[in-house]
Structure formats: structure tokens, C-alpha cells
N, CA, C and O of each residue as an XYZ file, in Angstrom:
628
protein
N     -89.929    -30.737     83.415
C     -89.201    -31.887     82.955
C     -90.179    -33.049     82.758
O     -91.095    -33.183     83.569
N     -90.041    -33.918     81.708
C     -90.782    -35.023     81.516
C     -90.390    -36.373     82.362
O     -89.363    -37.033     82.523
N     -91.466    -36.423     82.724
C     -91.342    -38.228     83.521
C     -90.837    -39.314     82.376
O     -91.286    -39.327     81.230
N     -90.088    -39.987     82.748
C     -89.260    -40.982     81.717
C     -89.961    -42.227     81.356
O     -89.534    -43.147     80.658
N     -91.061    -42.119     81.919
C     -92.269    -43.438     81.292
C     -91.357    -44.799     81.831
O     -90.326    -44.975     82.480
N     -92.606    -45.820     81.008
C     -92.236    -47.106     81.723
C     -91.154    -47.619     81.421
O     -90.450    -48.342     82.127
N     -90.879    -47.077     79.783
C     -89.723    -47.448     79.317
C     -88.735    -47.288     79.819
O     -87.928    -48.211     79.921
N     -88.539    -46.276     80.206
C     -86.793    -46.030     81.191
C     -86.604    -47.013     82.229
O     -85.561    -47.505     82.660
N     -88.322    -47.290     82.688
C     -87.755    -48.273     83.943
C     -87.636    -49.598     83.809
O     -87.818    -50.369     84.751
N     -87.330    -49.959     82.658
C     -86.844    -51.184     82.056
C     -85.569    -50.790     81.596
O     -85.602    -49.875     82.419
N     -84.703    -50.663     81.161
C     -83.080    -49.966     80.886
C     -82.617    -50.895     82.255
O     -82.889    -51.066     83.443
N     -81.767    -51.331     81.233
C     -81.086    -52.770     82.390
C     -81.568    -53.748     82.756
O     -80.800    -54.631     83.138
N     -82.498    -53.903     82.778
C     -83.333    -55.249     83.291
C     -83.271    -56.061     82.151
O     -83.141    -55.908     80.936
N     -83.382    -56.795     82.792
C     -83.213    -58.903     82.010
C     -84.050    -59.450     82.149
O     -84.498    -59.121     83.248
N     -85.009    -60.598     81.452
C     -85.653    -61.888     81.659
C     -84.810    -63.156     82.044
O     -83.880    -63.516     81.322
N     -85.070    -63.673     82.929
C     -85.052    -64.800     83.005
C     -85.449    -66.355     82.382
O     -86.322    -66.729     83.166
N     -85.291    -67.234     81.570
C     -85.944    -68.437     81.414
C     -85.787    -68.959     82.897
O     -84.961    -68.855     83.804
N     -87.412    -69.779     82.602
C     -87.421    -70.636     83.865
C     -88.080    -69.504     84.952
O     -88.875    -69.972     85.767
N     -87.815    -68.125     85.013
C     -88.465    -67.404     86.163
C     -89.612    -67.116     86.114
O     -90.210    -67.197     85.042
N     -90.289    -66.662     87.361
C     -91.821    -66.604     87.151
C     -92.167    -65.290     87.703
O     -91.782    -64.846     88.784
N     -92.979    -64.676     86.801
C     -93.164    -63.486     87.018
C     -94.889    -63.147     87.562
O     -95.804    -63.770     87.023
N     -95.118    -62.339     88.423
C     -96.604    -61.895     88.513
C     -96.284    -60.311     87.684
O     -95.517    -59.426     88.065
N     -97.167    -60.333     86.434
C     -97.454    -59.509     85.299
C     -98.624    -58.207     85.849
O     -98.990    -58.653     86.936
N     -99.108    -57.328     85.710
C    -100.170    -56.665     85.937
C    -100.194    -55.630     84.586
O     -99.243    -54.911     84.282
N    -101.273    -55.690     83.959
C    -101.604    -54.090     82.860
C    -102.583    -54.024     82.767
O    -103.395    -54.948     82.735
N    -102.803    -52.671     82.685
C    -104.626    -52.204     82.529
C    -104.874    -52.025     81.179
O    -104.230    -52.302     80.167
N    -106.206    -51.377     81.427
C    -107.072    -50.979     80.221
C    -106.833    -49.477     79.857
O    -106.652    -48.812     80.876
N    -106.787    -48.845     78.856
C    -106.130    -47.747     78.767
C    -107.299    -47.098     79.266
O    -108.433    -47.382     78.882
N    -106.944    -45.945     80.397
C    -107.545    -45.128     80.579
C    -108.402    -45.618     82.750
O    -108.830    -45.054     83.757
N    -108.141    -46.880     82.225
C    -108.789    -47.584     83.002
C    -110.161    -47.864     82.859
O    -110.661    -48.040     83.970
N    -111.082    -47.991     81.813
C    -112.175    -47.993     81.222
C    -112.235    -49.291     81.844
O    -111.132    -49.837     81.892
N    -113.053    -49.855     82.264
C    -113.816    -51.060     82.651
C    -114.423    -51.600     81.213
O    -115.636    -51.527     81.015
N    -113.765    -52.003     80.479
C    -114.739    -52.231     79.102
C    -114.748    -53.992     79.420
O    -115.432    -54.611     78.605
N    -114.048    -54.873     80.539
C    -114.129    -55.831     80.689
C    -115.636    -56.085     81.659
O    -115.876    -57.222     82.063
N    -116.434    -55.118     81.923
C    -117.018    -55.132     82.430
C    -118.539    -56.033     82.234
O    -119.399    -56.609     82.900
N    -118.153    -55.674     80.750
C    -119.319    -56.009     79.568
C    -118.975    -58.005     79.602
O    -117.771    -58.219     79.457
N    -119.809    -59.293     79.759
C    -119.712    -60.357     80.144
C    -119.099    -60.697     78.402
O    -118.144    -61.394     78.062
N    -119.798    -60.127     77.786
C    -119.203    -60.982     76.239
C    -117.855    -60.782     75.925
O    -117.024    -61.609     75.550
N    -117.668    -58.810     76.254
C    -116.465    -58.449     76.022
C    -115.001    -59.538     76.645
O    -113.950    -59.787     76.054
N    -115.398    -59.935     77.825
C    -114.084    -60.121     78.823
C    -114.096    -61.998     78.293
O    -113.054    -62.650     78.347
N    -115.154    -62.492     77.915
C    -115.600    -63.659     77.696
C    -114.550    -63.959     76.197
O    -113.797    -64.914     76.004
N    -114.915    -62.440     75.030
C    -113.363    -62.543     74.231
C    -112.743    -62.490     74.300
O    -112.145    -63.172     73.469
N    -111.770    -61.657     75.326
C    -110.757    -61.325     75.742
C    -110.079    -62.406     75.896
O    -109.074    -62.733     75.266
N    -110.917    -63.313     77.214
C    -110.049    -64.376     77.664
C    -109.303    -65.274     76.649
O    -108.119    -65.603     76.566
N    -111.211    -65.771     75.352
C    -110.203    -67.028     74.670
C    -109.158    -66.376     73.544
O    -108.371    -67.046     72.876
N    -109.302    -65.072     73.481
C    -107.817    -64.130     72.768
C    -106.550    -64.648     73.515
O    -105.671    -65.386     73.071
N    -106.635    -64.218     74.468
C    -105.552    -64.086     75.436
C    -105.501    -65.390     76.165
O    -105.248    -65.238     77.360
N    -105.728    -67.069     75.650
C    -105.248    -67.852     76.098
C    -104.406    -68.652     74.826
O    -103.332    -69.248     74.758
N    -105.529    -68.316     73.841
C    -104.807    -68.688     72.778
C    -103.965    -67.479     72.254
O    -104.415    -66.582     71.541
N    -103.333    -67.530     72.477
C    -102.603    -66.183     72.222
C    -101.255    -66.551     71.768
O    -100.514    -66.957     72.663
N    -100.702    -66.494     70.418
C     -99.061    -67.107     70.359
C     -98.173    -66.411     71.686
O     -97.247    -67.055     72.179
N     -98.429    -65.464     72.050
C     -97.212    -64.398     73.102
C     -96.630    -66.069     74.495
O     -95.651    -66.092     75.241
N     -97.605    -67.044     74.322
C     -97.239    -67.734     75.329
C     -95.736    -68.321     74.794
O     -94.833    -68.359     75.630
N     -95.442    -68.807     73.320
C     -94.252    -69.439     73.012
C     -94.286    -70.539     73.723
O     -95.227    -71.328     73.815
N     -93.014    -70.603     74.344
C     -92.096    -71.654     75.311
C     -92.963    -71.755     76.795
O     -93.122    -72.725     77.536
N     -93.634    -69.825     76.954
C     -93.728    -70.008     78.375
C     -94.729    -70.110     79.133
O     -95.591    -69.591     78.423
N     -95.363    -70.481     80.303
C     -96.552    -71.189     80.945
C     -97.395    -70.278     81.575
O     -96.944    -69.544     82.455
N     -98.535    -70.235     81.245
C     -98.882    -69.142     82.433
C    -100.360    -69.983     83.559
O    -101.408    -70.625     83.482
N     -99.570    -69.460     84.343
C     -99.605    -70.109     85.548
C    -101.255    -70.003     86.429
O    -101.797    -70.936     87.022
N    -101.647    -68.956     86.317
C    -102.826    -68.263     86.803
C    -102.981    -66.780     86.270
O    -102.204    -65.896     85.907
N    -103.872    -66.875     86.352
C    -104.567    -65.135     85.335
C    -105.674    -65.025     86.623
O    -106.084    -65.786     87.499
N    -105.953    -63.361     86.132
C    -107.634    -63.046     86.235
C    -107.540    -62.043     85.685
O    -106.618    -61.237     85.805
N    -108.827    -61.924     84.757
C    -109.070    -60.391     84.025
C    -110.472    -60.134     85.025
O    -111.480    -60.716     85.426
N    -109.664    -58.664     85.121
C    -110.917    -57.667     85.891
C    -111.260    -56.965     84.981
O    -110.826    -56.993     83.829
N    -112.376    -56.015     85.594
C    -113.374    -55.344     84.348
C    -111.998    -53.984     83.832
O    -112.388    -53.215     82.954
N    -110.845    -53.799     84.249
C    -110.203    -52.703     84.178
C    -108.826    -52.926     84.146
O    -108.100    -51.932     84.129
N    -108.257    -54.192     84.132
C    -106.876    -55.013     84.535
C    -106.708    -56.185     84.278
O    -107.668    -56.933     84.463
N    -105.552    -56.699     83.811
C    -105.212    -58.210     84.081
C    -104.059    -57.930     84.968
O    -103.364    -56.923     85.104
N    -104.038    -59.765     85.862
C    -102.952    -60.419     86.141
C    -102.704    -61.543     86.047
O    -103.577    -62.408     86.130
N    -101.196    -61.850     85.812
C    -100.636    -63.375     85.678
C     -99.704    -63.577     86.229
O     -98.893    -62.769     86.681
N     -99.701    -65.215     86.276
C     -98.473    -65.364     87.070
C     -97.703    -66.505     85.561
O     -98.076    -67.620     85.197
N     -96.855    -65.852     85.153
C     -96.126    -66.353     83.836
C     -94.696    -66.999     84.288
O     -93.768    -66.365     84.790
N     -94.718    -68.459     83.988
C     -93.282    -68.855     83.947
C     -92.327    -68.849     82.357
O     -92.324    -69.783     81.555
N     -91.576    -67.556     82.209
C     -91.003    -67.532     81.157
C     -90.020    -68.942     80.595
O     -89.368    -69.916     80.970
N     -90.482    -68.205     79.461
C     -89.597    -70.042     78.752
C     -88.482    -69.737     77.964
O     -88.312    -68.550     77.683
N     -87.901    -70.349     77.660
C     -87.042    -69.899     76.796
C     -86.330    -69.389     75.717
O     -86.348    -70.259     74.847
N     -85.542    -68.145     75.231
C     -85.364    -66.974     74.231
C     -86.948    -66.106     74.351
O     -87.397    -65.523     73.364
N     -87.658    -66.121     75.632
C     -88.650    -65.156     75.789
C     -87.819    -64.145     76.313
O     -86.650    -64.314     76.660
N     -88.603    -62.836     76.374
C     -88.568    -61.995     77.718
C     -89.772    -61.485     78.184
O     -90.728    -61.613     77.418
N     -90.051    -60.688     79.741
C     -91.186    -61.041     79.666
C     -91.952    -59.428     78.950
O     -93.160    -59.235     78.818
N     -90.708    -58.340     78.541
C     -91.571    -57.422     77.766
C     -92.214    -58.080     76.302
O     -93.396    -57.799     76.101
N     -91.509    -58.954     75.241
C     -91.733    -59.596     74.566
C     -93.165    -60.447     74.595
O     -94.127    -60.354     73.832
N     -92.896    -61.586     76.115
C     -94.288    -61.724     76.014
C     -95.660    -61.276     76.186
O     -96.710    -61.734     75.735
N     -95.356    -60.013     77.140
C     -96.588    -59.372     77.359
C     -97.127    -57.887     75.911
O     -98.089    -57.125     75.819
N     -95.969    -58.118     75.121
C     -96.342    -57.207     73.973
C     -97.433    -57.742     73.169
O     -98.517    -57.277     72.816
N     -96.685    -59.138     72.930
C     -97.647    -60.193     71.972
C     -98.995    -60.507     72.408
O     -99.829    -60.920     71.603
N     -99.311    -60.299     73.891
C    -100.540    -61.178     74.464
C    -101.406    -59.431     74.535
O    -102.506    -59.192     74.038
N    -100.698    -58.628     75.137
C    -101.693    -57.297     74.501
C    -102.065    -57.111     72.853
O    -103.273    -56.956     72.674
N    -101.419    -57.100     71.889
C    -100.956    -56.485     71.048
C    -102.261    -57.931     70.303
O    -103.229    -57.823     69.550
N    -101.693    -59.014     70.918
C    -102.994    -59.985     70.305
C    -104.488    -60.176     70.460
O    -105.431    -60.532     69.755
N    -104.271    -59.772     71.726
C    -105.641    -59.284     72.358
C    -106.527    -58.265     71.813
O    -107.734    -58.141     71.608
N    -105.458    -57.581     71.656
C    -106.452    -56.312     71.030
C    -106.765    -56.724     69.889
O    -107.950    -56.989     69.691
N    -106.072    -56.845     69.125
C    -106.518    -57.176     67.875
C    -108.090    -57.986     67.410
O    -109.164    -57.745     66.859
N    -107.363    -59.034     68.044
C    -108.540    -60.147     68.263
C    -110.045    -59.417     69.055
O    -111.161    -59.775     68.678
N    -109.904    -58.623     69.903
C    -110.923    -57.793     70.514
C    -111.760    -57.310     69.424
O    -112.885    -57.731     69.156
N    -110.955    -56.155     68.661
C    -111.366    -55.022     67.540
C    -112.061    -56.044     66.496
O    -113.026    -55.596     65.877
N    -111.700    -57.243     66.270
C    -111.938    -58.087     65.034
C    -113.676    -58.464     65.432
O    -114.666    -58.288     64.721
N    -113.574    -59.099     66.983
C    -114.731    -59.305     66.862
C    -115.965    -58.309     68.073
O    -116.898    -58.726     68.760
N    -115.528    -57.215     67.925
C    -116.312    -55.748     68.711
C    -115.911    -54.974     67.743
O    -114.736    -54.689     67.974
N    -116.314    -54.424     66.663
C    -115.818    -53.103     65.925
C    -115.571    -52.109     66.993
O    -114.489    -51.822     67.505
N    -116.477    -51.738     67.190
C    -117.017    -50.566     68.159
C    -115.518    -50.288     69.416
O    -115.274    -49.228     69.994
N    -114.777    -51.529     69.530
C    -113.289    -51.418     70.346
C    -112.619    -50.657     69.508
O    -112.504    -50.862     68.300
N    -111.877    -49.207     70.509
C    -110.761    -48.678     69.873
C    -109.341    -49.504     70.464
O    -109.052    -50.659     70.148
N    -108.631    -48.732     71.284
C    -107.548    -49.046     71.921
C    -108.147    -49.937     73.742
O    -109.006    -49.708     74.593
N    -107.158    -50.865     73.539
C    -107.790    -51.554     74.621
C    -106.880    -51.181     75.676
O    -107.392    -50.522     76.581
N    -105.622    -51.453     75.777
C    -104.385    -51.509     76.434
C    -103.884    -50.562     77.048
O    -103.282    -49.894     76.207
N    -103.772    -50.070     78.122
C    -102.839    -48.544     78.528
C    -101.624    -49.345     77.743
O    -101.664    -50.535     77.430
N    -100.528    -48.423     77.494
C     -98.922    -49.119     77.732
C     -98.610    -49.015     79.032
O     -98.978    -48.386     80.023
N     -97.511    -50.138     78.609
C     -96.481    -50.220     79.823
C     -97.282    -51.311     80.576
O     -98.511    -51.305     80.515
N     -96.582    -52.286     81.315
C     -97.040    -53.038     82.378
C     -96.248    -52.982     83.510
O     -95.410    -52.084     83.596
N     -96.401    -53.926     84.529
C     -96.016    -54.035     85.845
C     -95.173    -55.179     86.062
O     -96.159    -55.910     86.155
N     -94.023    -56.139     86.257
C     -94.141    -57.357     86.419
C     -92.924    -57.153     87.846
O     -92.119    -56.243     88.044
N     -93.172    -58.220     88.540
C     -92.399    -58.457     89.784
C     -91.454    -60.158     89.644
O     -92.171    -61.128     89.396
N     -90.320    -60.345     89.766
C     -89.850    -61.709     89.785
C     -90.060    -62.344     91.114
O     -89.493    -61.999     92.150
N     -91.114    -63.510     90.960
C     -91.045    -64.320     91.998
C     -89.996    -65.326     92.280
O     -89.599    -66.150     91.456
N     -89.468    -65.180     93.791
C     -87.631    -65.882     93.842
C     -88.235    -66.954     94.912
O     -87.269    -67.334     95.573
N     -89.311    -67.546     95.325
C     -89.479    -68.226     96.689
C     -90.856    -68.815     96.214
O     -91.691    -68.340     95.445
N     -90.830    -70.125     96.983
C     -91.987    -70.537     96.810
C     -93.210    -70.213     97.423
O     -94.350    -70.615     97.190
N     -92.777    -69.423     98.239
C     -94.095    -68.615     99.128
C     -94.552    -67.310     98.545
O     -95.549    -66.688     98.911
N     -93.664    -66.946     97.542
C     -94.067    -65.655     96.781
C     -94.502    -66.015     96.082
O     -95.226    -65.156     95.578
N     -94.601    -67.458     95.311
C     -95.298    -67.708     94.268
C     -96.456    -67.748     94.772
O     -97.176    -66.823     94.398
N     -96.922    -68.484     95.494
C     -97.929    -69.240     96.729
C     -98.912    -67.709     96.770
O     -99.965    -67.480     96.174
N     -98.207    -66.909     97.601
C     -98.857    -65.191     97.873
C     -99.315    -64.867     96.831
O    -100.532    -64.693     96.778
N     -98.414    -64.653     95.514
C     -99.019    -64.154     94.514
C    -100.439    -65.066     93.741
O    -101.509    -64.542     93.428
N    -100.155    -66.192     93.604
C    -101.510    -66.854     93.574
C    -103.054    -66.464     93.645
O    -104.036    -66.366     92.908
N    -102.584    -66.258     95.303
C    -103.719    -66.404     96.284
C    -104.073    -64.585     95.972
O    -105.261    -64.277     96.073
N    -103.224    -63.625     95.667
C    -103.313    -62.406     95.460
C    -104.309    -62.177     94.328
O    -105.112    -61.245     94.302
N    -104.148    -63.338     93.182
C    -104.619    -63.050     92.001
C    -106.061    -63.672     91.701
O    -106.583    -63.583     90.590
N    -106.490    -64.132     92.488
C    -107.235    -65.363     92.733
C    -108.642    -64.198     93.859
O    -109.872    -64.207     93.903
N    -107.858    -63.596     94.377
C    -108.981    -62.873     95.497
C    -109.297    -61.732     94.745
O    -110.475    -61.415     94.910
N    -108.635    -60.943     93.923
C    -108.466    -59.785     93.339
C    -110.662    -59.900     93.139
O    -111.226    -59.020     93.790
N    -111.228    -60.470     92.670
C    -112.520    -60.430     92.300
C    -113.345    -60.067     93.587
O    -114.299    -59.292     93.658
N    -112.598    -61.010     94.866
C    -113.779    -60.842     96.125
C    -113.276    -59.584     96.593
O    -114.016    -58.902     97.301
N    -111.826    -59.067     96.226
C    -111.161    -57.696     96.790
C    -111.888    -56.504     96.552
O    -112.191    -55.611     97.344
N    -112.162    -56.645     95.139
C    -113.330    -55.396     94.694
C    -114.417    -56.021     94.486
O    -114.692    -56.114     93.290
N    -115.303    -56.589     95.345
C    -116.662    -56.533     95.689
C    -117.437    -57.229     94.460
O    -118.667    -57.286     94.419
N    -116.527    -57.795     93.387
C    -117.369    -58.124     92.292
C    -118.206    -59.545     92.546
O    -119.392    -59.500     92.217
N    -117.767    -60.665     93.038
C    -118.129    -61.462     93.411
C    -118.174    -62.007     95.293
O    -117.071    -61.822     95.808
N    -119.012    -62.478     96.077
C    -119.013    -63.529     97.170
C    -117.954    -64.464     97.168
O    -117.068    -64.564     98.017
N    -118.103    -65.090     96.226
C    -117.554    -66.184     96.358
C    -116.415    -66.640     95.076
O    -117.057    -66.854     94.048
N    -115.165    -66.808     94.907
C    -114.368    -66.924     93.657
C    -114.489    -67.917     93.000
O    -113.839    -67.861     91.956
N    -115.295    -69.235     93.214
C    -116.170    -70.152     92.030
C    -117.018    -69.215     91.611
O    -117.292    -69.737     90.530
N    -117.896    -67.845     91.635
C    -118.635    -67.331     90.931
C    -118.000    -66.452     90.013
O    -118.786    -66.000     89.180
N    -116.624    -66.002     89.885
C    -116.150    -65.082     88.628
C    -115.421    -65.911     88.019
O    -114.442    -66.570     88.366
N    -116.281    -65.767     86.594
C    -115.975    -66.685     85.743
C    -115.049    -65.821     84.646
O    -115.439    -65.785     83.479
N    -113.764    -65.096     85.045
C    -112.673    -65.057     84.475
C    -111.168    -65.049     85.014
O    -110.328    -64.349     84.448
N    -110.812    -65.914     86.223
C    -110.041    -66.662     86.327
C    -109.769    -67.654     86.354
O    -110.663    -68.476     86.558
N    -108.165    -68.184     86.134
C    -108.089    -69.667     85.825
C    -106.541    -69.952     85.918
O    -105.671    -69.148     85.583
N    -106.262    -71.603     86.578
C    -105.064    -71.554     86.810
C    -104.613    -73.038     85.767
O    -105.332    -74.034     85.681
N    -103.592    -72.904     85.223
C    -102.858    -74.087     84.203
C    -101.511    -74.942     84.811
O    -100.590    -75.565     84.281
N    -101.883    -74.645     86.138
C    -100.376    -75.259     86.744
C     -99.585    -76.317     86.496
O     -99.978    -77.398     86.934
N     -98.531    -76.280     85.882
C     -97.929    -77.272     85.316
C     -98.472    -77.598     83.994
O     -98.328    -78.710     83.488
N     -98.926    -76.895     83.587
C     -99.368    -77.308     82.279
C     -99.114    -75.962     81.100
O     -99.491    -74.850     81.470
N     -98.623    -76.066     80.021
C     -98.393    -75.620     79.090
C     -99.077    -74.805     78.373
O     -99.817    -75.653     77.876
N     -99.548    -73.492     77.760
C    -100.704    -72.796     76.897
C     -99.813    -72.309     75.722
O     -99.100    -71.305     75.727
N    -100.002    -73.309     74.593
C     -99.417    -72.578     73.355
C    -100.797    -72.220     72.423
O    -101.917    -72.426     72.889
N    -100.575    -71.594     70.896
C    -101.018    -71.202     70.396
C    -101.461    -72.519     69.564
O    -102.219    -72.414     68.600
């Protein structure tokens, strides 16, 4: 029998405006191709300027050499499969445009969790924020220079 993929496990689920989600998706395959300083260096200004933000805020990121995470406050007539289609789907693009040599960047499917408390927001933060000293890439998290937080502040295209 076939496993019903990520898709099934969205069937029923809703976005919220106004809710804030911690997001997670890899690299297909899990290829570390963020590994490369120029590569992840495009990635980022892809994926800040990225229309997928619309209405909604994102809060804190970090791209690892093999993963992103965010903490996204959806905005409104988003959802957050919607926005995370656009911010892959732009990414890549924008990747391939300026790396030929990029095929597919993206596994499908992502991860997202609704944060309901201000201490889950708080946790998730601090979760996304260590993720660099977690796997050994950096000492110290002023030295990885691909996270960043916009709190209270807006990222449109």
C-alpha cells in the first residue's frame, strides 16, 4: 500500500490570518547545496524578497546548508501552504537563474506547527536561532551569517 504523502496530511486543515506558524522544508534529497557561501548568500536575498510574503511577516528564518526555518505570521487571504509554495517555487527559480548548474532545489512538502502562546513563540525563536550552534556549524550565532529576525516589521516584495 502507498503512504499518502504530505498531501493527505493537509485534508482539513485551515490557515489562520494573524497566526504564526514555525515552517520547516528541506532540500530535496537533503543535499547540503546551501553549504556552498554564495549559493545560500542567493538563496537568502531570493527568499526575502520573495512576493510569497504578501500580507504576511516573517518573523525569524535560518537557512541551513540542507533546510530552512521560519517563524511566519500569516496575513491575510494567505494560507500557509500558499505561502510556502511561492517562497520555494521563487526560490528556486531565482536559484536556477543565477547557478545554471541548480537542478531541483526543494524536497516537497513542508512541516509547519501553529504557535498558540507566547512562550511557544519565544521557544520557537530561540529553536531557530540555535539550529547553527546545534549542528556544530558555528561557536557562536553572531558568526552564521544566514539568520535573521524582522520582528514587527513587514517583508514584501
Amino acid at each position: 500500500m502507498k503512504k499518502p504523502g504530505h498531501h493527505a496530511l493537509r485534508i482539513g486543515r485551515h490557515s489562520c490570518p494573524g497566526q504564526i506558524y514555525l515552517v520547516t522544508f528541506a532540500t530535496k534529497g537533503r543535499t547540503p547545496i546551501f553549504a556552498d557561501h554564495e549559493i545560500a548568500s542567493s538563496a537568502v536575498q531570493c527568499m526575502l524578497q520573495s512576493s510569497a510574503w504578501q500580507s504576511s511577516t516573517l518573523m525569524r528564518w535560518v537557512l541551513m546548508p540542507d533546510h530552512w526555518h521560519g517563524l511566519i505570521a500569516l496575513g491575510e487571504d494567505v494560507s500557509v501552504s500558499s505561502c510556502v509554495a511561492r517562497l520555494k517555487g521563487g526560490s528556486a527559480r531565482g536559484l536556477r537563474l543565477l547557478h545554471p548548474g541548480i537542478e531541483t532545489v526543494w524536497a516537497s512538502g513542508f512541516h509547519d506547527h501553529a504557535l498558540r502562546s507566547e512562550e511557544g513563540i519565544i521557544a520557537a525563536a530561540g529553536y531557530i536561532e540555535a539550529n547553527p550552534l546545534r549542528a556544530g556549524l558555528v561557536g557562536d550565532i553572531a558568526d552564521y551569517p544566514f539568520v535573521g529576525s524582522w520582528w514587527g516589521r513587514k517583508k514584501r516584495a
